[in-house]
ROVEXVO-506580 format. One record per residue: x, y, z of N, C-alpha, C in turn; residue number from 1. Coordinates in Angstrom, 2 decimals, always signed. Layout:
% ROVEXVO-506580
<n_u = X, n_v = Y, n_w = Z, ca_u = X, ca_v = Y, ca_w = Z, c_u = X, c_v = Y, c_w = Z, k = NUM>
...
% end
This chain:
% ROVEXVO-506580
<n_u = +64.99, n_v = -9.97, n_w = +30.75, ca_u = +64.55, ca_v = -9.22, ca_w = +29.59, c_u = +63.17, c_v = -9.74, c_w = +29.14, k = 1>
<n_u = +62.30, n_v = -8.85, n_w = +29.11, ca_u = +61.32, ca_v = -9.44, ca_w = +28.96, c_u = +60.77, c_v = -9.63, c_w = +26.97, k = 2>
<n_u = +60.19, n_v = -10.94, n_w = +26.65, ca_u = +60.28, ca_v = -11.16, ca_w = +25.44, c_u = +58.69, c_v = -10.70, c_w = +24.80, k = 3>
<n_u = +58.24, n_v = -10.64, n_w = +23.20, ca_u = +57.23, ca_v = -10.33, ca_w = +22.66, c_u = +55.91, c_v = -11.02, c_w = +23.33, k = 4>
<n_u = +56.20, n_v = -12.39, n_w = +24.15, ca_u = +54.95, ca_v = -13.22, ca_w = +25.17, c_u = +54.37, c_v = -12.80, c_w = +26.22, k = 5>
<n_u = +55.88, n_v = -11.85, n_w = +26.96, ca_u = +54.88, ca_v = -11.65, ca_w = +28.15, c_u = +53.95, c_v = -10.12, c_w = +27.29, k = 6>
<n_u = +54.50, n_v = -9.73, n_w = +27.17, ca_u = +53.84, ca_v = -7.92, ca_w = +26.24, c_u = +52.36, c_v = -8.13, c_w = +25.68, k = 7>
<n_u = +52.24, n_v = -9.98, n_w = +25.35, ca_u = +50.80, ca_v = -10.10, ca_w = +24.74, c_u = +49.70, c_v = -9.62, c_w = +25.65, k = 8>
<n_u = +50.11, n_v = -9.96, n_w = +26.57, ca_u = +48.48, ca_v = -9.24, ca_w = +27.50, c_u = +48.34, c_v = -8.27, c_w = +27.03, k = 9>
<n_u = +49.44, n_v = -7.22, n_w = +27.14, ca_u = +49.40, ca_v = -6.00, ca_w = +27.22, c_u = +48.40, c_v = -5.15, c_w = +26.22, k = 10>
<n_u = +48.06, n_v = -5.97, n_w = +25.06, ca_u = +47.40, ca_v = -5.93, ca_w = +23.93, c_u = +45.91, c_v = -5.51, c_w = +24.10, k = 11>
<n_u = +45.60, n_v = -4.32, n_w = +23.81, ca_u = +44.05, ca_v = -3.92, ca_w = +24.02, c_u = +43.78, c_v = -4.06, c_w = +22.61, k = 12>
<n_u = +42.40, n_v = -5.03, n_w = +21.99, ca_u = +41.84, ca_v = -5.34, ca_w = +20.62, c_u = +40.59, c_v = -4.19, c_w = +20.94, k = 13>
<n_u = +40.30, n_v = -4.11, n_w = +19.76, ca_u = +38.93, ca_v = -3.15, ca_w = +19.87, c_u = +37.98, c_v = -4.12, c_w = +19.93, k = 14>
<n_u = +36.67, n_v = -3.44, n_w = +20.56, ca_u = +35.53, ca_v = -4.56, ca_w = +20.54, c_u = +35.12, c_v = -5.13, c_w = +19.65, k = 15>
<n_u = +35.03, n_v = -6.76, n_w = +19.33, ca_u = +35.14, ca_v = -7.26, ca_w = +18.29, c_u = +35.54, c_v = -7.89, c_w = +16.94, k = 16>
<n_u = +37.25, n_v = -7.31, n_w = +17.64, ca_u = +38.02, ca_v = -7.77, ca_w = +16.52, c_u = +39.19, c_v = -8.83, c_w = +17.62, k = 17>
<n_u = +39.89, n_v = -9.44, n_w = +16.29, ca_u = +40.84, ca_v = -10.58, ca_w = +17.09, c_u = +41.74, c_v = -10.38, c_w = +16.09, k = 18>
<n_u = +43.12, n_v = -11.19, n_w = +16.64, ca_u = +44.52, ca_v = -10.71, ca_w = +16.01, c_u = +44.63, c_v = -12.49, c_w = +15.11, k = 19>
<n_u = +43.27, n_v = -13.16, n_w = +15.03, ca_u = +43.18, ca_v = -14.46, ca_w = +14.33, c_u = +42.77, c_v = -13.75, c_w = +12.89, k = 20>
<n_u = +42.94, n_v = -14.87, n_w = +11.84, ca_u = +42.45, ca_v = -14.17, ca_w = +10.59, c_u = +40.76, c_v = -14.79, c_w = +10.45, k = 21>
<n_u = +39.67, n_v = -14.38, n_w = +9.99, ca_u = +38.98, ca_v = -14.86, ca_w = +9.58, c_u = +38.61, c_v = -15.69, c_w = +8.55, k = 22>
<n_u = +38.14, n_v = -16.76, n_w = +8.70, ca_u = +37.85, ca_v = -17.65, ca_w = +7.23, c_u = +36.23, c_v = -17.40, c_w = +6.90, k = 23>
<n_u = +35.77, n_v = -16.77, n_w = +5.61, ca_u = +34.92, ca_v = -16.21, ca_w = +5.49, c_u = +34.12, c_v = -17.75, c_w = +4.34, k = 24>
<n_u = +33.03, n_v = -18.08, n_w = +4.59, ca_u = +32.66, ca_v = -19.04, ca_w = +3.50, c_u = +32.21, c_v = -18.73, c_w = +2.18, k = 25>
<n_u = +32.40, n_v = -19.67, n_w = +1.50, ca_u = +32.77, ca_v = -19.66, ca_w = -0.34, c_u = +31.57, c_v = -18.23, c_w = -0.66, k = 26>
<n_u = +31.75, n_v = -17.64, n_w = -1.50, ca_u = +30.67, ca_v = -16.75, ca_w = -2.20, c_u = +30.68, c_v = -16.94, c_w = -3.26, k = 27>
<n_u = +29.02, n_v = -17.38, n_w = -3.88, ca_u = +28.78, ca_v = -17.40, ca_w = -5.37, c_u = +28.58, c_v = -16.23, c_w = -6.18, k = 28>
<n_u = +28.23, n_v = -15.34, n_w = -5.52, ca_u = +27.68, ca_v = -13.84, ca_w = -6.50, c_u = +28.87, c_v = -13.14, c_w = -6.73, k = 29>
<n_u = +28.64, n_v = -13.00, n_w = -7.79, ca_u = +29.87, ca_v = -12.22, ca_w = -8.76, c_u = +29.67, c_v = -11.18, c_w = -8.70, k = 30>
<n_u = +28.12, n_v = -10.11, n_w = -8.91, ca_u = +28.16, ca_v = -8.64, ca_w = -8.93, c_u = +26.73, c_v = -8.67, c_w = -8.05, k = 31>
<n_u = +26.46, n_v = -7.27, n_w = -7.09, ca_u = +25.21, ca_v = -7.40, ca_w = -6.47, c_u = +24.57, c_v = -6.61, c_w = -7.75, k = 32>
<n_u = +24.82, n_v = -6.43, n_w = -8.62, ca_u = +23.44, ca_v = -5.38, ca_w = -9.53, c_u = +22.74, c_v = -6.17, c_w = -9.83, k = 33>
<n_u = +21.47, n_v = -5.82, n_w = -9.94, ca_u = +20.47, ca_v = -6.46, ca_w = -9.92, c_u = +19.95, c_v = -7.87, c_w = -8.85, k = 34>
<n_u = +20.78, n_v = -8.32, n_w = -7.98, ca_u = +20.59, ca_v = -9.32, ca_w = -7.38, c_u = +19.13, c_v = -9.89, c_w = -6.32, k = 35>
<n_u = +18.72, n_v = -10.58, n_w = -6.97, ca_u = +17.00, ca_v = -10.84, ca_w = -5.98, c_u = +17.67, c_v = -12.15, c_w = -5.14, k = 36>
<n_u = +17.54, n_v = -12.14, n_w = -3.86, ca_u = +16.98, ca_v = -13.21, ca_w = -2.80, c_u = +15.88, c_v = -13.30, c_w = -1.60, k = 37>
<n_u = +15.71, n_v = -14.55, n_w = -1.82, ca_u = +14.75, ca_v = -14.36, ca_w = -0.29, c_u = +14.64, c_v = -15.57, c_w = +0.26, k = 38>
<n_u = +14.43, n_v = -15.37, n_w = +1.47, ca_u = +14.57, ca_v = -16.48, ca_w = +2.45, c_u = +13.46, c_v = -17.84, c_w = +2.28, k = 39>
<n_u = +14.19, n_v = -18.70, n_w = +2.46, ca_u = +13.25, ca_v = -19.90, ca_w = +1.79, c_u = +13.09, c_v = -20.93, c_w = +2.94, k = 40>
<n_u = +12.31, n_v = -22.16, n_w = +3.33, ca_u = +12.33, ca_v = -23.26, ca_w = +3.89, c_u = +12.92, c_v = -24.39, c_w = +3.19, k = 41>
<n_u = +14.35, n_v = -25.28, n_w = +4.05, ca_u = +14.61, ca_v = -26.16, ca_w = +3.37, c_u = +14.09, c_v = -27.14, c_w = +4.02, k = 42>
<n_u = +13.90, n_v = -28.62, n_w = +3.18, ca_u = +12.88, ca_v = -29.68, ca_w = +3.47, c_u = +13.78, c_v = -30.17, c_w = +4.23, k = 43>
<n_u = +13.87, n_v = -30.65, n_w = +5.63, ca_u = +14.35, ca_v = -31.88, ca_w = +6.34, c_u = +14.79, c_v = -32.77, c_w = +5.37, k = 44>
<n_u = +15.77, n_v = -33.60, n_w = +6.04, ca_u = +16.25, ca_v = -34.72, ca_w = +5.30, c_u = +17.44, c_v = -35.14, c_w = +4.33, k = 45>
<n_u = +17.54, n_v = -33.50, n_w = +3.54, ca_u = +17.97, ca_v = -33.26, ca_w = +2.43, c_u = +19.92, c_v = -33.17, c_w = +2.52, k = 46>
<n_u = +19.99, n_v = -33.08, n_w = +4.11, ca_u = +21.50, ca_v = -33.33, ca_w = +4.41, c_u = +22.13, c_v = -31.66, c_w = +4.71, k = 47>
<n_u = +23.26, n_v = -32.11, n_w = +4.34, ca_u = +24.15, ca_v = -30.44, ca_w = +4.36, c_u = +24.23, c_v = -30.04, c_w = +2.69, k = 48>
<n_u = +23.62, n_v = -29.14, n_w = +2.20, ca_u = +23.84, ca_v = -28.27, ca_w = +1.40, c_u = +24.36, c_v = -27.26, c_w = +0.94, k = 49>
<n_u = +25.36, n_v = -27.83, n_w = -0.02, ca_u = +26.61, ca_v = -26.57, ca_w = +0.21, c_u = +26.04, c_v = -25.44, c_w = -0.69, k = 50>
<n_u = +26.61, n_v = -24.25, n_w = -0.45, ca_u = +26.60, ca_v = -23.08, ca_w = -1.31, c_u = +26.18, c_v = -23.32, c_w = -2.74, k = 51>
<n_u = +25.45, n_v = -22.57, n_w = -3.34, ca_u = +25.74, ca_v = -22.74, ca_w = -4.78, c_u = +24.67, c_v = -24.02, c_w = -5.28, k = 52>
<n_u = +24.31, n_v = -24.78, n_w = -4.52, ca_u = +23.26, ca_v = -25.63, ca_w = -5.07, c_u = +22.12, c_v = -25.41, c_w = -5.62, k = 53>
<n_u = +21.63, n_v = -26.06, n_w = -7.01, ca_u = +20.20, ca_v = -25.76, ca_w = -7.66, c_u = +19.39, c_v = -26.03, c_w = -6.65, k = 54>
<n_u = +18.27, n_v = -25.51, n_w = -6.50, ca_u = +17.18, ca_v = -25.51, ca_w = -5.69, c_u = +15.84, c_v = -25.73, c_w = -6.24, k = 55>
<n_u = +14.88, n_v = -26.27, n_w = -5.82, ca_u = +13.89, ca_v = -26.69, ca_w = -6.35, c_u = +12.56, c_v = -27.10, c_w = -5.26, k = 56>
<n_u = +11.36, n_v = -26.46, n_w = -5.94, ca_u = +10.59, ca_v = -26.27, ca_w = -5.26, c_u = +9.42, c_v = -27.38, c_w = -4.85, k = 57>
<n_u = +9.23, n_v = -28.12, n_w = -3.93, ca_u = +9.06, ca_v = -29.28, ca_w = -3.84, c_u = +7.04, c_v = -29.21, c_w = -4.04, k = 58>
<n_u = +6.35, n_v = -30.11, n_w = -4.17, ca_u = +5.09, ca_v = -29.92, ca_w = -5.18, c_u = +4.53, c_v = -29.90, c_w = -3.82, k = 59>
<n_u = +3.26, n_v = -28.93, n_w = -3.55, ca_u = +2.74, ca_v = -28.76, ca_w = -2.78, c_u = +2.79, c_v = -28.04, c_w = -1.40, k = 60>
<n_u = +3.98, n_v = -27.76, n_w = -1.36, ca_u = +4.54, ca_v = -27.38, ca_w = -0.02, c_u = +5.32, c_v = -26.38, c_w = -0.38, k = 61>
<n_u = +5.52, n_v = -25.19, n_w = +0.43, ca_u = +6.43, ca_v = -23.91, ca_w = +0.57, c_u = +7.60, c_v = -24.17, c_w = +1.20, k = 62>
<n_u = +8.50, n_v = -25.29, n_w = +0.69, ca_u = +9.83, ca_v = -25.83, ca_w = +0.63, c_u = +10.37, c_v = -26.47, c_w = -0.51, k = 63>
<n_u = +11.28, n_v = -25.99, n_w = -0.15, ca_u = +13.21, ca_v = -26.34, ca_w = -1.03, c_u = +13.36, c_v = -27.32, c_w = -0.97, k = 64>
<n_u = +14.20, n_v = -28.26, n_w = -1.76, ca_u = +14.85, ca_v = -28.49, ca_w = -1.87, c_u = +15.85, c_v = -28.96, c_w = -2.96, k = 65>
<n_u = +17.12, n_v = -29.87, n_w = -2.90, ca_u = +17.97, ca_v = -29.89, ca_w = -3.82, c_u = +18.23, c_v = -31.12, c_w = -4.83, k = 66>
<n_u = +16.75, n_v = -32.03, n_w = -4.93, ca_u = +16.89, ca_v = -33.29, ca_w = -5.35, c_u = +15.83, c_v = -32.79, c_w = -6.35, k = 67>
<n_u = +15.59, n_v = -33.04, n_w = -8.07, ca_u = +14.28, ca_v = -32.75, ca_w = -8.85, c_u = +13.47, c_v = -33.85, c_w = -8.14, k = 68>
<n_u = +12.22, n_v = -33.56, n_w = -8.28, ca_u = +10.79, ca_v = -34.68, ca_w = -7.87, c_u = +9.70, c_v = -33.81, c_w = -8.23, k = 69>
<n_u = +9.22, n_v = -34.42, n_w = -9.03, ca_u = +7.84, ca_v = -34.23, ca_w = -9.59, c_u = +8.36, c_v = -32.75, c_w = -10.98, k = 70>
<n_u = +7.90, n_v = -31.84, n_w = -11.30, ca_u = +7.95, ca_v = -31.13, ca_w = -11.86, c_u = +9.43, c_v = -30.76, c_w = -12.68, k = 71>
<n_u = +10.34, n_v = -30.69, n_w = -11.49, ca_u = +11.84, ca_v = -30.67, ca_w = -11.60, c_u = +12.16, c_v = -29.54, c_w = -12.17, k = 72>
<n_u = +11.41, n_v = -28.47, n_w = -11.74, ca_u = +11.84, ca_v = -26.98, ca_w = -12.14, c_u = +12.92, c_v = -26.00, c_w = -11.54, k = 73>
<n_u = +13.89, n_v = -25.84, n_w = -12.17, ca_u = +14.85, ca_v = -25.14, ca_w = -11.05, c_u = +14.28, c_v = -23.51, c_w = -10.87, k = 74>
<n_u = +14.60, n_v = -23.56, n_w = -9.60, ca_u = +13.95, ca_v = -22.14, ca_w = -8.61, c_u = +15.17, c_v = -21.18, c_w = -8.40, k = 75>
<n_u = +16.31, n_v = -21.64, n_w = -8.43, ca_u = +17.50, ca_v = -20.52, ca_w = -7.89, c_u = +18.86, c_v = -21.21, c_w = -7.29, k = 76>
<n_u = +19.41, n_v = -20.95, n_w = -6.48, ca_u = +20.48, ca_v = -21.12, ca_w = -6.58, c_u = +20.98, c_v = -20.90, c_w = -4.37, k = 77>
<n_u = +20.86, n_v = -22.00, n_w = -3.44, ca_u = +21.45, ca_v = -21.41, ca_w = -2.34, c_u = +22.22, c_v = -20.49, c_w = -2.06, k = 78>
<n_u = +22.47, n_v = -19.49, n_w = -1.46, ca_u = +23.54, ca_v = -18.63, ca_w = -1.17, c_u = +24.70, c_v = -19.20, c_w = -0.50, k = 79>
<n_u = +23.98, n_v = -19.62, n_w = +0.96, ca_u = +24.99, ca_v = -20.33, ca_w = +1.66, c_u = +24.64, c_v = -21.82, c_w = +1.82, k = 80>
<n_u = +25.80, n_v = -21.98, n_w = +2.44, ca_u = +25.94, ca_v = -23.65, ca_w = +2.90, c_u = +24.45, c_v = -23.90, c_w = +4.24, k = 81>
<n_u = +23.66, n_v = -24.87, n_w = +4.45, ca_u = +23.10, ca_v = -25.01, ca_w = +5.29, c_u = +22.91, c_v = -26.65, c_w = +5.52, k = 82>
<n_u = +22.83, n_v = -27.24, n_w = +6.66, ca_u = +22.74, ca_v = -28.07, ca_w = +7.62, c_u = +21.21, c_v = -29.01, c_w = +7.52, k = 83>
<n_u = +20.52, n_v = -29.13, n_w = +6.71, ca_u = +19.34, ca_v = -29.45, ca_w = +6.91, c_u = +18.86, c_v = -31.06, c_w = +6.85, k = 84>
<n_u = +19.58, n_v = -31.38, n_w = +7.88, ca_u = +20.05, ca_v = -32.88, ca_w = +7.90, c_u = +18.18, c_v = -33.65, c_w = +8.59, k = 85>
<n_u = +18.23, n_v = -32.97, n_w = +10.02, ca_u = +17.57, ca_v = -33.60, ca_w = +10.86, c_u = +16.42, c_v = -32.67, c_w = +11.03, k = 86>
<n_u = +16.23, n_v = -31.53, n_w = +10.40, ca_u = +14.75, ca_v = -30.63, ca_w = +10.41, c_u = +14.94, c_v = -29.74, c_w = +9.45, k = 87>
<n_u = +13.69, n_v = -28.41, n_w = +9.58, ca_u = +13.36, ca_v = -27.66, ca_w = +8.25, c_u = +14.60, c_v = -26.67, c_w = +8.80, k = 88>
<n_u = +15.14, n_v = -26.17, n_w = +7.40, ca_u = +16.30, ca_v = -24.68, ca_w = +7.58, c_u = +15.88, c_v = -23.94, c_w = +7.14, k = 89>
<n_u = +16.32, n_v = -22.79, n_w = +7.48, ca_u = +16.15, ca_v = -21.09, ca_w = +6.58, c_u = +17.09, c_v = -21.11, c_w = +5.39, k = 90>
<n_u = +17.32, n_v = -20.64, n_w = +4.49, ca_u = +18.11, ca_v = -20.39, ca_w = +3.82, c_u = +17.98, c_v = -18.98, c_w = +3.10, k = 91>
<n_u = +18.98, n_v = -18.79, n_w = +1.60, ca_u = +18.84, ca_v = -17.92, ca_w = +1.06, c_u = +18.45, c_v = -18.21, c_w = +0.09, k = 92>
<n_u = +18.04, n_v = -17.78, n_w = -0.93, ca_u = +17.68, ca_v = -18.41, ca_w = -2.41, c_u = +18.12, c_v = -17.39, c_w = -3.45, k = 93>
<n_u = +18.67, n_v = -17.41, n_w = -4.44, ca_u = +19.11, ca_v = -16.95, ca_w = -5.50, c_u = +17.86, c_v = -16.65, c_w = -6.84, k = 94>
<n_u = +17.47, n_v = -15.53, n_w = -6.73, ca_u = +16.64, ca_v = -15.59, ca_w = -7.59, c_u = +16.87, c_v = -14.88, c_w = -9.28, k = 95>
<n_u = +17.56, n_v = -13.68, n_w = -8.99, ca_u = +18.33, ca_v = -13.28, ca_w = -10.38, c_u = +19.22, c_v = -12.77, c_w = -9.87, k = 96>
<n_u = +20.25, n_v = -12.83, n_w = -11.02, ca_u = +21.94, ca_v = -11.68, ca_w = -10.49, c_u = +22.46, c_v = -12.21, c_w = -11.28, k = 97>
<n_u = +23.62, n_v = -11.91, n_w = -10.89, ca_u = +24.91, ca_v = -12.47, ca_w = -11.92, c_u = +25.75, c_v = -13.24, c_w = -10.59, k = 98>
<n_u = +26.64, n_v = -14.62, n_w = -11.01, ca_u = +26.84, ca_v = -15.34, ca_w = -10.13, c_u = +28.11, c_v = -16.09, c_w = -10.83, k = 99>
<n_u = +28.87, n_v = -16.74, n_w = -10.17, ca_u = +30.19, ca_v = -17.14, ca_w = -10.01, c_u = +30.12, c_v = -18.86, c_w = -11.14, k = 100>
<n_u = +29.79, n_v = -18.73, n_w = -12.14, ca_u = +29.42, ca_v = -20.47, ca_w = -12.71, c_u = +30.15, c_v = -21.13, c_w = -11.97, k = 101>
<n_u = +31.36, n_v = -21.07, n_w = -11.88, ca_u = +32.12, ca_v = -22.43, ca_w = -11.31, c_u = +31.73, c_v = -22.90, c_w = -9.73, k = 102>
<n_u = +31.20, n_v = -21.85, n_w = -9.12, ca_u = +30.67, ca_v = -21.83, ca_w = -7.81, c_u = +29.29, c_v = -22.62, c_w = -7.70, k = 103>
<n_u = +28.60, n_v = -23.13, n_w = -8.94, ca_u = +27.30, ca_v = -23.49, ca_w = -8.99, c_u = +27.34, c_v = -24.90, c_w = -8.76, k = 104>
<n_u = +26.26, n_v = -25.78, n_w = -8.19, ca_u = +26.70, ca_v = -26.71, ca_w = -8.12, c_u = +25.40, c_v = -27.35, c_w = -8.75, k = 105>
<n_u = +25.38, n_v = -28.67, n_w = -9.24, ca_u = +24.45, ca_v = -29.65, ca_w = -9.68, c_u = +23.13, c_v = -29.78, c_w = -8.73, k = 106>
<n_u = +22.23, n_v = -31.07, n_w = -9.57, ca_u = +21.50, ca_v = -31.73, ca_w = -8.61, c_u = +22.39, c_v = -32.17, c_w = -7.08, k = 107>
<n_u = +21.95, n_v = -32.47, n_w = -6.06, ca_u = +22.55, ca_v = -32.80, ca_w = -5.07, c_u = +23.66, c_v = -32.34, c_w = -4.58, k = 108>
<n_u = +23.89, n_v = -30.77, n_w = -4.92, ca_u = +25.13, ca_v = -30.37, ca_w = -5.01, c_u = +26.22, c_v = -31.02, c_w = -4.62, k = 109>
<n_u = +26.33, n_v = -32.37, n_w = -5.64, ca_u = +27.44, ca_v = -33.50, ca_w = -5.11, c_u = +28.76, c_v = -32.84, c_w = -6.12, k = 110>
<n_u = +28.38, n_v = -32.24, n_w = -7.23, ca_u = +28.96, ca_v = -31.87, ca_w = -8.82, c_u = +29.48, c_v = -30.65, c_w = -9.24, k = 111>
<n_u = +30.31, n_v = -29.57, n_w = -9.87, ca_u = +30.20, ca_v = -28.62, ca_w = -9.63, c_u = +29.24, c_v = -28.59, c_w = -11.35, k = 112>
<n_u = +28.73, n_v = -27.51, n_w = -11.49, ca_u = +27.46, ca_v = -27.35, ca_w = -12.58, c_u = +28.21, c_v = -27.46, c_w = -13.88, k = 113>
<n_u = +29.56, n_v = -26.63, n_w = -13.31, ca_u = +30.11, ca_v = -26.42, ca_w = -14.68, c_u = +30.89, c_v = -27.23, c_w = -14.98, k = 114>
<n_u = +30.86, n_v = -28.65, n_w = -14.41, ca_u = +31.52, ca_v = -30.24, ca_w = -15.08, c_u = +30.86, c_v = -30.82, c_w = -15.29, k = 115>
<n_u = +29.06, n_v = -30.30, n_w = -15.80, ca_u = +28.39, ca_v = -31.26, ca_w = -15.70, c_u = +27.79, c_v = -31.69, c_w = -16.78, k = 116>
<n_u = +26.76, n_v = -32.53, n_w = -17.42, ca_u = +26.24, ca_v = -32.50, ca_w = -18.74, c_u = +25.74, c_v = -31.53, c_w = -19.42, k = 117>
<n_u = +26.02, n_v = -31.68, n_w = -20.84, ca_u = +25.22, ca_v = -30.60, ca_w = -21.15, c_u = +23.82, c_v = -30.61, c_w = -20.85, k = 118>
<n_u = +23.04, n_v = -31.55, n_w = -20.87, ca_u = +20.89, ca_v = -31.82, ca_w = -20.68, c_u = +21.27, c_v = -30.86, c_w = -19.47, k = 119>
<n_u = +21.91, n_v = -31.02, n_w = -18.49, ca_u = +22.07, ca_v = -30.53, ca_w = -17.04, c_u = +21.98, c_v = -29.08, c_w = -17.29, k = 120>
<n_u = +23.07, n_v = -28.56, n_w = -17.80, ca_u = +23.31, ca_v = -27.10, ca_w = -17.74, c_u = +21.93, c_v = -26.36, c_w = -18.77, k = 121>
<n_u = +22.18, n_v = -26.69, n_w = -19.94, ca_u = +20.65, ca_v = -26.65, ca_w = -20.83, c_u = +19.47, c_v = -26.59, c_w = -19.82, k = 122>
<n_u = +19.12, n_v = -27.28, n_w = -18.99, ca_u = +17.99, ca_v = -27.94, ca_w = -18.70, c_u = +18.06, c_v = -26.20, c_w = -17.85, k = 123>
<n_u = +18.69, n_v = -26.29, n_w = -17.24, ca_u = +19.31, ca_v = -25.20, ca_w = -15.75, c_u = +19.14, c_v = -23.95, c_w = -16.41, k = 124>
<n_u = +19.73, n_v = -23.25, n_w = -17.27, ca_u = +19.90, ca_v = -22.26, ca_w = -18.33, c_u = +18.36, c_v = -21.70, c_w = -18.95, k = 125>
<n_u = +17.61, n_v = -22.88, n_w = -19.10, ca_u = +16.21, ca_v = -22.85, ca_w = -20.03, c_u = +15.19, c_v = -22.50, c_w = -18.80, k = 126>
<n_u = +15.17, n_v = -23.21, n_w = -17.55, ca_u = +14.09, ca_v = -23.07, ca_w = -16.42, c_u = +14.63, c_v = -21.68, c_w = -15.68, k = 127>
<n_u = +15.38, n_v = -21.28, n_w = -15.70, ca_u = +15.22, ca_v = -19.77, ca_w = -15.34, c_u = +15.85, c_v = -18.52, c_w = -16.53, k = 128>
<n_u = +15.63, n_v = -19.04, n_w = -17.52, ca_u = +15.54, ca_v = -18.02, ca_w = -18.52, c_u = +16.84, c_v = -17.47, c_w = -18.33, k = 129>
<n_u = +17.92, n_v = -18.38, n_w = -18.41, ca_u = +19.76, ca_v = -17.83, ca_w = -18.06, c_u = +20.23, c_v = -17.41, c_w = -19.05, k = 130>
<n_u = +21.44, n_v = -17.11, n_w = -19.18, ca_u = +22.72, ca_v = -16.99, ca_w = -19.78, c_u = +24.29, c_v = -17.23, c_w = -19.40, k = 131>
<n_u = +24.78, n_v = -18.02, n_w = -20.05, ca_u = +26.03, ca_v = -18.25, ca_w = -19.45, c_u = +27.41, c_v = -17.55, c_w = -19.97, k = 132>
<n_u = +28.23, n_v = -16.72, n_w = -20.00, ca_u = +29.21, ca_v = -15.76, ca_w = -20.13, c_u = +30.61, c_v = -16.77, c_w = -19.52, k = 133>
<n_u = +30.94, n_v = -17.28, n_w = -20.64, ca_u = +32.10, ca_v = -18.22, ca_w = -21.05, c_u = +33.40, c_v = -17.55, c_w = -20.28, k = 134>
<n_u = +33.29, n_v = -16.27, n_w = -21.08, ca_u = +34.48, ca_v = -15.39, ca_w = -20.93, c_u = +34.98, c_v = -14.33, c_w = -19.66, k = 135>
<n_u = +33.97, n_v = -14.61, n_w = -18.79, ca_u = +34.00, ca_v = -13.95, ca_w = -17.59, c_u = +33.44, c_v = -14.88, c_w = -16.78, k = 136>
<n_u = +33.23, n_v = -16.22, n_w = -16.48, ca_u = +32.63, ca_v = -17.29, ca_w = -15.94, c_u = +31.64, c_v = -16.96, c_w = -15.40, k = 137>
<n_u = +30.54, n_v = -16.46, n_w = -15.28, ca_u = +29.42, ca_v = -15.68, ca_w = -14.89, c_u = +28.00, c_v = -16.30, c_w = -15.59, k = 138>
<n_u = +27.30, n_v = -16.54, n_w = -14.62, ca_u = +25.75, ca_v = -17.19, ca_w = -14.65, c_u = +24.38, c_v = -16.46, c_w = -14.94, k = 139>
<n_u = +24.54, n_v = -15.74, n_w = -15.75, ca_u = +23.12, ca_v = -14.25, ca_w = -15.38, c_u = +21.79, c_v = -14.84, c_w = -15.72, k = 140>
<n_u = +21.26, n_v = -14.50, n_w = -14.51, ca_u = +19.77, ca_v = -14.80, ca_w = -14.72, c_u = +18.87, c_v = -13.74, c_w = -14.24, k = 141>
% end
């Protein structure tokens, strides 16, 4: 009698799909209306950068990154997670939208934003002209 194992061959998937589930990574944006990004250079060095990290524009140079130095103006917000351990990365950058607060993360995105000090969030809120929406956990800038 043959059982549901051998029948698996038998299985035609359409091109591109698999009978695995996908794990899709974290998303910070809460609504696309109004949403601005654009692709940025991240500075070498700076490690793996998860989603959701403040970003900041390093003095002199047309690169990111996620540590303040010199000016310490926040620029936006990563989209995704990126790798930028051992050279320069692409990334996404968050420039206005509405966005997920709890998804935001600190300096060094070691923190999540919204456990963090108030000077922090203030500071964050004031350099891109934000608003924070308590009641729907939402970041609008």
């Amino acid at each position: 009698m043959a059982t549901a194992n051998d029948r698996e061959g038998n299985v035609l998937n359409p091109p591109g799909t698999t009978q695995q589930a996908e794990i899709k990574p974290e998303e910070i944006v809460a609504s696309y209306h109004s949403l601005t990004q654009k692709g940025v250079t991240l500075a070498s060095g700076i490690g793996v950068v998860p989603a959701g990290s403040v970003l900041y524009r390093v003095s002199g140079q047309k690169k990111y990154t996620n540590v303040a130095s010199g000016n310490g103006v926040v620029r936006g917000f990563l989209r995704d997670a990126v790798d930028a351990t051992s050279k320069d990365k692409l990334g996404n950058i968050v420039l206005s939208g509405v966005l997920k607060f709890s998804k935001l993360k600190s300096e060094n995105g070691t923190a999540p934003l919204a456990g963090g000090t108030t000077p922090t969030i203030t500071t964050t809120l004031s350099d891109l002209n934000a608003r924070y929406d308590a009641e729907r956990d939402v970041f609008i800038f």
